[in-house]
C-alpha positions in Angstrom: -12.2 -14.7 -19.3 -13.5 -12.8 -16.0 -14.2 -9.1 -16.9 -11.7 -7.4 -14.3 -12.9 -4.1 -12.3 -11.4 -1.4 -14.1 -11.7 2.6 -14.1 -10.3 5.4 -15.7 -8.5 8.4 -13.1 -9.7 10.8 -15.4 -13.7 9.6 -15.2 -13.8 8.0 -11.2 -13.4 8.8 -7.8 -12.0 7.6 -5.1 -15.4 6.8 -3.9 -16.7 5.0 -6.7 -13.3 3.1 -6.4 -13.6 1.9 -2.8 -17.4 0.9 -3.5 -15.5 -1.7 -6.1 -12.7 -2.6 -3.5 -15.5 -3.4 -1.1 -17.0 -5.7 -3.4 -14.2 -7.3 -5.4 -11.4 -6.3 -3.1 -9.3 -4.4 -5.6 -9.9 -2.0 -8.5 -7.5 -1.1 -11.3 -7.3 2.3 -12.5 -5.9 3.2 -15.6 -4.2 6.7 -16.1 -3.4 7.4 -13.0 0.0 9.0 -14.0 0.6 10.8 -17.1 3.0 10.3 -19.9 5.4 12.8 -18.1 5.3 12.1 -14.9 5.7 8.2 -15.8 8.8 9.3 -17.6 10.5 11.2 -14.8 9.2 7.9 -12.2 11.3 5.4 -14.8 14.4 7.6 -15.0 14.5 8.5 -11.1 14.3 4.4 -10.6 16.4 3.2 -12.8 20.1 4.2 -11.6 19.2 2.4 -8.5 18.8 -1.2 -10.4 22.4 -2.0 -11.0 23.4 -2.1 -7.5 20.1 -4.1 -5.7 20.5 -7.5 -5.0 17.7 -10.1 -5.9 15.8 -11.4 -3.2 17.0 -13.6 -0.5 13.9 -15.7 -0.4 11.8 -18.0 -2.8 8.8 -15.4 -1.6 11.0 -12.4 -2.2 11.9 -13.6 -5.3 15.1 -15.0 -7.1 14.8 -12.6 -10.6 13.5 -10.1 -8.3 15.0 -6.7 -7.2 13.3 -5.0 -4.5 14.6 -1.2 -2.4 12.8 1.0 -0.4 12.6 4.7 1.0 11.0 5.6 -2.4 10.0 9.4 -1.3 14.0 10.5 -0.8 14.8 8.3 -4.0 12.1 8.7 -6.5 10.8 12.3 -5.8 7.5 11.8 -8.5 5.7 9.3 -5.6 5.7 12.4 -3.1 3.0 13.5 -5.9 1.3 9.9 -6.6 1.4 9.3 -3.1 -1.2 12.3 -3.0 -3.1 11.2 -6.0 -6.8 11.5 -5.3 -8.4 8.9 -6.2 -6.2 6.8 -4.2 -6.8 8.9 -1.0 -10.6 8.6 -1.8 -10.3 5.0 -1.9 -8.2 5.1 1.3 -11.1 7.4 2.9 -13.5 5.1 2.0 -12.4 1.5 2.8 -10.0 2.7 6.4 -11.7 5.5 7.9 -13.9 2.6 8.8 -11.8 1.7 11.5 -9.7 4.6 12.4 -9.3 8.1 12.6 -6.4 8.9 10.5 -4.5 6.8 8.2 -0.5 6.4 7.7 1.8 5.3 4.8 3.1 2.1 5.8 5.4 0.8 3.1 7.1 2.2 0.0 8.6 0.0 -2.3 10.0 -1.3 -5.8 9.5 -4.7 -7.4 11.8 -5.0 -10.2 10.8 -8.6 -11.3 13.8 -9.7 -14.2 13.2 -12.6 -17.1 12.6 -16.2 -15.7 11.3 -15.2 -12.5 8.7 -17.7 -11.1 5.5 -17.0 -9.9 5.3 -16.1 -6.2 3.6 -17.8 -3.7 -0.1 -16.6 -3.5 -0.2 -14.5 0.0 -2.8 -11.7 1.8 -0.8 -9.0 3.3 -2.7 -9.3 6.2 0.1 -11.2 7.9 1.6 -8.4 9.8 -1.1 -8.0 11.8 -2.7 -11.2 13.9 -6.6 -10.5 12.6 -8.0 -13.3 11.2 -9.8 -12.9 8.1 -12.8 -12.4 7.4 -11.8 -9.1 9.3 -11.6 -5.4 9.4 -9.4 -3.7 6.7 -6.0 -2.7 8.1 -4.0 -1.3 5.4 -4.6 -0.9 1.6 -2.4 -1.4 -1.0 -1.4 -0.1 -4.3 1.0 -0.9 -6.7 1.7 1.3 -9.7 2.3 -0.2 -13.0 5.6 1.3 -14.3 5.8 -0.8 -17.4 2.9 -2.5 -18.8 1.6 -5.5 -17.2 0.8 -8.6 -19.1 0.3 -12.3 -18.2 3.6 -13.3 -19.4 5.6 -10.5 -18.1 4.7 -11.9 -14.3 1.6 -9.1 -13.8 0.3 -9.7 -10.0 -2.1 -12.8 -9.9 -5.9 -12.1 -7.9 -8.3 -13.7 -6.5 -11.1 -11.7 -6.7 -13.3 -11.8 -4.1 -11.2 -13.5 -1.7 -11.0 -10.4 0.9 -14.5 -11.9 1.8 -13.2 -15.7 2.9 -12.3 -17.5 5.9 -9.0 -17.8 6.5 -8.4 -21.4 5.8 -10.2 -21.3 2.4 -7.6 -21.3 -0.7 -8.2 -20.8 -4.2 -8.8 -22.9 -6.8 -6.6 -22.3 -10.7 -9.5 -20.7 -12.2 -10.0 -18.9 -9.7 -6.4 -16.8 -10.0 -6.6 -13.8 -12.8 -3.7 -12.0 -14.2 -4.3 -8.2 -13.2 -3.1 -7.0 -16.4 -3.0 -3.2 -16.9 -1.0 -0.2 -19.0 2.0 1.1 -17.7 0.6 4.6 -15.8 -2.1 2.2 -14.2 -2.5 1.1 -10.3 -4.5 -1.7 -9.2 -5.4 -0.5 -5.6 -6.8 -3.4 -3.5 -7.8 -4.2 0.2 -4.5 -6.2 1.8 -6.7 -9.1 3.0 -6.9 -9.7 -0.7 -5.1 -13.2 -1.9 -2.6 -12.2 -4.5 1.3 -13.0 -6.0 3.4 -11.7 -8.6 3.3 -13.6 -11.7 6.1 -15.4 -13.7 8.1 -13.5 -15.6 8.6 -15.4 -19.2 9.5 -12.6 -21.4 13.1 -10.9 -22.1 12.2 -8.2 -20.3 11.6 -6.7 -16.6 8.6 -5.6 -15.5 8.5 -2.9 -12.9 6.3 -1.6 -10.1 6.3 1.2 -7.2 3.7 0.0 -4.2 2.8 2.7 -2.0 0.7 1.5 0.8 -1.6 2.7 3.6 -2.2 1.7 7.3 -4.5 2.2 9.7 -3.1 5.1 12.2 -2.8 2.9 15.2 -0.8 -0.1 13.8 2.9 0.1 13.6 4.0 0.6 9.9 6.3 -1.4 8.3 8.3 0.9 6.6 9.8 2.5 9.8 9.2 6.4 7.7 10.9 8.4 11.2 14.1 6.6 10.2 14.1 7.0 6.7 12.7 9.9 6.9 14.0 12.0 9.8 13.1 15.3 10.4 15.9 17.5 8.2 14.5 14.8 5.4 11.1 15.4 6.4 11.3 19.3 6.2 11.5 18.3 2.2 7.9 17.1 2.1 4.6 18.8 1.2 2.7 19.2 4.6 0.2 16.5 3.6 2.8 14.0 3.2 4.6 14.9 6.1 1.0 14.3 7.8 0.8 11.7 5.9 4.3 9.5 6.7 3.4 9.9 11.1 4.4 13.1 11.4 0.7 13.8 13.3 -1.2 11.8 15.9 -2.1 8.2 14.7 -5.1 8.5 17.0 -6.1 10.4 20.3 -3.0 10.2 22.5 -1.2 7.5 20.6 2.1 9.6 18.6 2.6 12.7 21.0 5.8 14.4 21.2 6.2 16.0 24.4 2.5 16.1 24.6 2.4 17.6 21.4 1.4 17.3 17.8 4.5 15.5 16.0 4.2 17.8 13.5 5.5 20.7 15.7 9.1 18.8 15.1 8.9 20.0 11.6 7.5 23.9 12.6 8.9 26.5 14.8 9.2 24.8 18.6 6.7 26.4 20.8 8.7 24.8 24.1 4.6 24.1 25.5 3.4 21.0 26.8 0.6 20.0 24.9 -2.0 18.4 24.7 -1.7 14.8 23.6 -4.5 14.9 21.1 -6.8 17.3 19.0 -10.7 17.8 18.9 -10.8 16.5 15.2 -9.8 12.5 16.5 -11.3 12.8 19.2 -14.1 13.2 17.3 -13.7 11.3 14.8 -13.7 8.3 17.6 -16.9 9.0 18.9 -18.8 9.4 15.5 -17.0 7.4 12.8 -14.8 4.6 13.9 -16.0 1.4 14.6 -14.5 -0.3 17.8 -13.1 -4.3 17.7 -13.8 -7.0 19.6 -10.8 -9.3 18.5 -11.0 -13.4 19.6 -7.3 -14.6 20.1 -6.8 -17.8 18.5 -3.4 -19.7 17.1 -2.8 -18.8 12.8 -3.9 -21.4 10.7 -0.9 -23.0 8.9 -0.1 -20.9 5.9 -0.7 -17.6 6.8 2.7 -17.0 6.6 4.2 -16.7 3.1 7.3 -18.6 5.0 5.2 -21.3 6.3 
């Protein structure tokens, strides 16, 4: 059985993590909530169960229930959200290629007994860069029950963030990520992975809390969900975190000025569409693309 990479939150950084991402394209880390803050995560979830419906695809899963907007509904991700290590990892693998990272998606997969496995996927469908390729967002999804092989823990590939596009893997090449509940596996999104099969008599249950890179167009739309009397709610960093600040040098103004300013005292000034932090950050840090337009092979589409 392949030896997974796995830390401890209490013994790592997010540094040491994103070295591992690099090379594997996902790291587990264990402990990265505590008994009492996995407690309160369960019992904020669970009243919103009985009312989601199972997914409307064979992708989105049949035995699968799946909702959203996760910071107004399950207050205890505003602090996981923030966890360290996981910024450190973000830090590390998407400062690469911009100057300020977002949270793109929130999310609950709520996968029920005698779900099947899902079809084996990268995220990196939403955006058209073919793989191999720059990092665009990274993923993380927290384990809020245990995961096991039977109970449908996510299926990787490690290694696969490396590969062309059109090459697929092989059985023994897909591992079960197993992991306790209070665990995240936090992984690059050009990594080939699925949720498992669920053949137990019980759910198993995770919260994915995902980053993009500041000038891509998240897929959570957080303005919406999270308008600005909601917003007001947040700790500053998250409200930085969610788009309320530039994305990039002129790219999120609001009459010329820091979106943030929505959630301070208005100043009524015209400002100035960017700050001296991205601006430098552009010059010194980020590495620029040169992307080749070419037509998607066939399946990188989880609908294809």
């Amino acid at each position: 059985m392949m030896k997974l990479a796995r830390f401890d939150a209490r013994s790592t950084d997010g540094d040491e993590v994103g070295r591992a991402i690099d090379e594997h394209g996902y790291a587990i880390v264990e402990n990265m909530m505590d008994h009492d803050d996995l407690a309160a995560l369960r019992a904020e979830l669970e009243p919103h169960f009985a009312g989601q419906k199972t997914g409307e695809t064979n992708f989105l899963g049949a035995r699968t229930k799946r909702f959203n907007n996760l910071f107004m509904r399950a207050p205890t991700t505003r602090k996981m959200v923030l966890h360290t290590v996981l910024l450190g990892a973000a830090d590390h693998i998407l400062l690469p290629w911009c100057a300020r990272y977002h949270v793109t998606y929130t999310g609950v997969m709520h996968l029920m007994p005698g779900e099947t496995a899902q079809a084996l996927h990268r995220d990196a469908f939403f955006y058209p860069i073919r793989n191999p390729g720059p990092v665009t967002q990274q993923g993380s999804l927290w384990a809020v029950t245990d995961f096991t092989a039977e109970n449908g823990a996510t299926r990787i590939i490690p290694g696969s963030h490396l590969w062309e596009e059109e090459r697929q893997p092989r059985p023994e090449e897909v591992v079960a990520a197993e992991m306790p509940a209070g665990s995240a596996i936090i992984y690059a999104h050009n990594i080939i992975h699925g949720g498992g099969a669920n053949t137990t008599d019980q759910p198993r249950t995770a919260v994915a809390l995902n980053f993009s890179l500041g000038w891509l167009r998240q897929q959570e739309n957080q303005f919406l969900t999270l308008p600005v009397e909601k917003a007001r709610e947040l700790p500053e960093a998250l409200q930085r975190l969610i788009g309320y600040d530039f994305g990039a040098p002129f790219m999120g103004a609001v009459n010329g000025q820091n979106p943030h300013a929505l959630l301070e005292e208005p100043s009524g000034e015209v400002g100035y569409r960017s700050d001296p932090e991205l601006e430098k950050a552009y010059r010194e840090r980020v590495n620029w693309l040169k992307v080749e337009a070419v037509p998607p092979p066939p399946g990188v589409l989880p609908t294809d």
